[in-house]
C-alpha positions as CSV (number, residue, x, y, z in Angstrom):
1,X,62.1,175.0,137.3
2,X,62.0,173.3,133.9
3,X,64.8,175.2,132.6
4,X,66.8,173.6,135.7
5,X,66.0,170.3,135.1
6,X,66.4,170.5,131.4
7,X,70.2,172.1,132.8
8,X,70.4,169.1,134.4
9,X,69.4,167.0,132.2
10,X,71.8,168.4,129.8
11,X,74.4,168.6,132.2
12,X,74.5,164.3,133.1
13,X,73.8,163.5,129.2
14,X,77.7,165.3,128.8
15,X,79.0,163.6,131.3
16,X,77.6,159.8,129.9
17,X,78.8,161.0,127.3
18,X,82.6,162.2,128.3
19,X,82.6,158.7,130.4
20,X,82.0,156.5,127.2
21,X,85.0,158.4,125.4
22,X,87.1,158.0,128.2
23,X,88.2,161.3,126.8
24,X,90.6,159.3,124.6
25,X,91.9,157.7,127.7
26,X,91.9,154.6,129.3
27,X,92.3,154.2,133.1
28,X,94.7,152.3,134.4
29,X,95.0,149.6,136.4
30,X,96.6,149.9,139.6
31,X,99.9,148.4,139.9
32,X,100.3,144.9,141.8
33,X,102.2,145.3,145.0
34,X,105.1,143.8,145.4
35,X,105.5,140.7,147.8
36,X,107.7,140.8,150.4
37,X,109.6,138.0,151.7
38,X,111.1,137.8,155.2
39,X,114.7,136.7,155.7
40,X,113.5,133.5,156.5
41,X,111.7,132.5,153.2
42,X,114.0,132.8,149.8
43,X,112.7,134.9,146.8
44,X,111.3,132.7,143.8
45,X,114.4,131.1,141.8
46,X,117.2,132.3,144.8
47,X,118.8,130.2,147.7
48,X,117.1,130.5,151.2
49,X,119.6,132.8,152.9
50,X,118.2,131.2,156.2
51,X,120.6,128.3,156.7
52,X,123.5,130.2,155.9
53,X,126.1,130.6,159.4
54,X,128.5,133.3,157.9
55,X,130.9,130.4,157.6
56,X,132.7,132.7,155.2
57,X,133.2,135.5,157.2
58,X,134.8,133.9,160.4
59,X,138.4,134.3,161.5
60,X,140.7,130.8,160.8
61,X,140.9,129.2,163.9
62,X,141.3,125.3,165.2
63,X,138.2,124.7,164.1
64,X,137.8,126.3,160.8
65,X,137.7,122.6,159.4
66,X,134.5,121.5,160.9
67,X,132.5,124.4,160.6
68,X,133.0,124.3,156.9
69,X,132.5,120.5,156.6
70,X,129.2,121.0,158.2
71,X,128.2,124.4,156.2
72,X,128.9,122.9,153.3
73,X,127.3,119.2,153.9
74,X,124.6,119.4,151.0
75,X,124.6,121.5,148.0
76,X,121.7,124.1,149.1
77,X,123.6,124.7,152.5
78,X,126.8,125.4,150.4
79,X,125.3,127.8,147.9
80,X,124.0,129.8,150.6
81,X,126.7,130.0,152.6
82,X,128.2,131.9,148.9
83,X,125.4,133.4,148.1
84,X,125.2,135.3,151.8
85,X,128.9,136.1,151.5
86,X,128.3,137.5,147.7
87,X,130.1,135.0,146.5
88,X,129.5,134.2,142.9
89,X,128.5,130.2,142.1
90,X,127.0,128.5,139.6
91,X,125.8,125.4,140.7
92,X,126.0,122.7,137.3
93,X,124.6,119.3,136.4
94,X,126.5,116.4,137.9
95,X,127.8,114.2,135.1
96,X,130.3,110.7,135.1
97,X,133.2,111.6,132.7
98,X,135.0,107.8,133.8
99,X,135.1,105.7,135.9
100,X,137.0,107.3,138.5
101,X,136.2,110.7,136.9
102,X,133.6,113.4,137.3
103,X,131.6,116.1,139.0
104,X,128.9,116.1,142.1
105,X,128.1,119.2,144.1
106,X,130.1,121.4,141.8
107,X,129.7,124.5,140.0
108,X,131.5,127.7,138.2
109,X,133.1,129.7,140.9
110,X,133.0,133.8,139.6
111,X,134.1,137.1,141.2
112,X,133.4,137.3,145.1
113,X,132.2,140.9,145.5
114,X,133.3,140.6,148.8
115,X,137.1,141.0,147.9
116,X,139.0,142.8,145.4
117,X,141.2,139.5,144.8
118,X,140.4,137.9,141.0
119,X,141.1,134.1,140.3
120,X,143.1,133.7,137.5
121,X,142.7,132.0,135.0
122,X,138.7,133.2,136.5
123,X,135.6,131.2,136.2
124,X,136.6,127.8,137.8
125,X,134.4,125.1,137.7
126,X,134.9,123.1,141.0
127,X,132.9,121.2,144.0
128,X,131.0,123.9,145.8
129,X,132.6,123.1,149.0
130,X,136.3,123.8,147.6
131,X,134.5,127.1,146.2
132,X,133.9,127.4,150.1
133,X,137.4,126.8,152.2
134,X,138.8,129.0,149.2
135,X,136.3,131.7,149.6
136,X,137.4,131.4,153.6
137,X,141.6,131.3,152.7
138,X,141.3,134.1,150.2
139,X,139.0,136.4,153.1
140,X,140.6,135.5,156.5
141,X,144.4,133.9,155.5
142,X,145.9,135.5,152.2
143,X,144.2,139.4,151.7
144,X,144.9,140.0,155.5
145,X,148.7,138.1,155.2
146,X,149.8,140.6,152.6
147,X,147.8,143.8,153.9
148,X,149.9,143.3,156.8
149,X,153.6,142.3,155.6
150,X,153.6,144.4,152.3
151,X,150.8,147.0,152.4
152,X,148.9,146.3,149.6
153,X,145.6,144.5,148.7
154,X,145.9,141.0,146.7
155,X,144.5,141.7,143.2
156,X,144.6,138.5,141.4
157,X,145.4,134.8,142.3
158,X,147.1,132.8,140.0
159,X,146.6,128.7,139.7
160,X,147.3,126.2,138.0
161,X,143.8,124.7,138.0
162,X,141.1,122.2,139.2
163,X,139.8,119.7,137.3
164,X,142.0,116.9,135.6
165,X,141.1,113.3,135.2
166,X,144.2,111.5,136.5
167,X,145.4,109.7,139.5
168,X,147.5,111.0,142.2
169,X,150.9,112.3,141.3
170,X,149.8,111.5,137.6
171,X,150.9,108.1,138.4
172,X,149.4,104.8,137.0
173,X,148.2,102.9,139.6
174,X,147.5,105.1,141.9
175,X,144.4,106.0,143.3
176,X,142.4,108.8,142.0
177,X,143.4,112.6,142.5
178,X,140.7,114.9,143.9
179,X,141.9,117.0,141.2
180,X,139.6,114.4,139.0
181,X,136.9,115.5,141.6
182,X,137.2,118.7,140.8
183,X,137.7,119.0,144.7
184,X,141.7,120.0,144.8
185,X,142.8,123.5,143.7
186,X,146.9,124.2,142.6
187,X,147.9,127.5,144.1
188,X,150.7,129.4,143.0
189,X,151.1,132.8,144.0
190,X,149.8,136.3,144.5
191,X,149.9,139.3,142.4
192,X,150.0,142.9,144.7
193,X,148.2,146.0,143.7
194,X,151.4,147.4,144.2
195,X,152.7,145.3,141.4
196,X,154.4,143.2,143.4
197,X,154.3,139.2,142.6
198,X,154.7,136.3,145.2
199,X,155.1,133.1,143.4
200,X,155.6,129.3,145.5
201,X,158.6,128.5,142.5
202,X,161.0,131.9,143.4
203,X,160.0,132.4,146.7
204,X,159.0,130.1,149.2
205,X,163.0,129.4,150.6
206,X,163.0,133.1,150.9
207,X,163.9,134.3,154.4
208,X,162.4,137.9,153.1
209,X,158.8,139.0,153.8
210,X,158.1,136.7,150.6
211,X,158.6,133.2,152.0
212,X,156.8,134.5,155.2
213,X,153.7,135.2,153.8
214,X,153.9,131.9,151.8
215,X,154.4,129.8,154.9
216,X,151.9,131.6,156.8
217,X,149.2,131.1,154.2
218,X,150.2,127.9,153.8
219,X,149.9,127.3,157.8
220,X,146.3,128.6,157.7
221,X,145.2,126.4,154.3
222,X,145.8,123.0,157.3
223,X,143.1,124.6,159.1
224,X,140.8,125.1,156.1
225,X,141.6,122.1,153.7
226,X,141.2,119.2,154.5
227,X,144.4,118.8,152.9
228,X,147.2,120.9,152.5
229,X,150.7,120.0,150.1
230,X,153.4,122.9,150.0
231,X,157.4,122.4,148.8
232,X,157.7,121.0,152.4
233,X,156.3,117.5,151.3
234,X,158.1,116.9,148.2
235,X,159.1,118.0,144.7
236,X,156.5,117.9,142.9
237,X,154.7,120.0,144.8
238,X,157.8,122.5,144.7
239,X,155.8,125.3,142.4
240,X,152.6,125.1,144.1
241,X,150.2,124.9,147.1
242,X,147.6,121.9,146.9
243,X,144.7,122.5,148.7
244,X,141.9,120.0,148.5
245,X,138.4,120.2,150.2
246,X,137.8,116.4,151.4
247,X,137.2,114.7,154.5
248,X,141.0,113.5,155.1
249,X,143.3,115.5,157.2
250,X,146.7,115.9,156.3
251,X,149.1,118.7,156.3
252,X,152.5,119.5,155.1
């Protein structure tokens, strides 16, 4: 009996014993779970995918126009509305560059993930609801346009720009340009995977596939922008498409 509960004895002074070394180890702490947040409720840092409508992602129809207006009525609305469509935007500080010049609701508009198209020049810095009605044209109007009259996807899409402090036309005396805005995009043309290059200067007289797709891209811009200025309207706008995101409608 004693020489059992000396065993014992001997047996729980080893373990203390082992338990104070830790064996060399330390035992660690069990890792924090992870929260989860619902749909509903935005992660710590991101936009709240909840009040996004898939604006993006709709057909252009007669009333294209609105729905983007009233997607893109705030700044948190618009950048979810990109965000849910994988859109990439950088929302940056407003700032007065002049009196009539400057930047509100804008930001740096990347790659969309949802295309294979690529702005170019890339990385524009524009009002977030241009970033928008662009995101809609490039999706529904101009990748489906040339999948259909040539085949091939749209790869890149070249401009001539967004920003520029000056008044309409770059005449004096006229009232500001959206371009000063940042609100007003230049389009030019299209570059095919195929290799093939659509550009408003050769090609929008052309009675070919070319000048179709032109027009018809141009047709579907009046139902995204809230203005739309092709060759049609006058000379200077013979090498390009202006497409501005404001409240006035006009179309030509």
């Amino acid at each position: 009996m004693i020489r059992m509960r000396f065993e014992t004895r001997t047996k729980l002074v080893l373990a203390a014993l082992l338990l104070l070394s830790g064996c060399g180890r330390l035992i660690p702490e069990a890792p924090k779970p992870t929260p989860y947040y619902p749909p509903s409720m935005s992660r710590p840092g991101q936009t709240s995918y909840a009040a996004a409508t898939g604006v993006i992602g709709q057909p252009i129809d007669g009333d294209t126009w609105r729905r983007l207006r009233g997607a893109t009525s705030s700044l948190g609305q618009c950048v979810a509305e990109l965000d849910a469509a994988r859109v990439t935007f950088s929302p940056t500080p407003d700032r007065v560059n002049s009196e009539t010049c400057g930047l509100t609701d804008a930001g740096v508009l990347g790659p969309d993930f949802g295309t294979v198209a690529r702005m170019q020049p890339s990385d524009l810095t524009m009002t977030c609801a241009l970033a928008a009605a662009v995101s809609v044209w490039r999706r529904q109007s101009v990748e489906p346009a040339a999948r259909e009259l040539f085949g091939s996807d749209v790869v890149q899409i070249d401009h001539m720009g967004v920003y520029a402090c000056r008044p309409v036309n770059s005449q004096a005396g006229n009232r500001p340009s959206a371009h000063s805005r940042a609100a007003a995009l230049d389009f030019a043309g299209v570059r095919l995977r195929d290799g093939t290059r659509i550009t408003v200067t050769n090609d929008w007289n052309d009675p070919g596939p070319k000048g179709q797709f032109l027009h018809r891209i141009r047709d579907d811009a009046c139902k995204v922008f809230g203005t739309t200025l092709s060759p049609d309207y006058n000379a200077l706008h013979h090498d390009h498409l202006h497409l501005e995101a404001e409240a006035s409608r006009f179309c030509r």
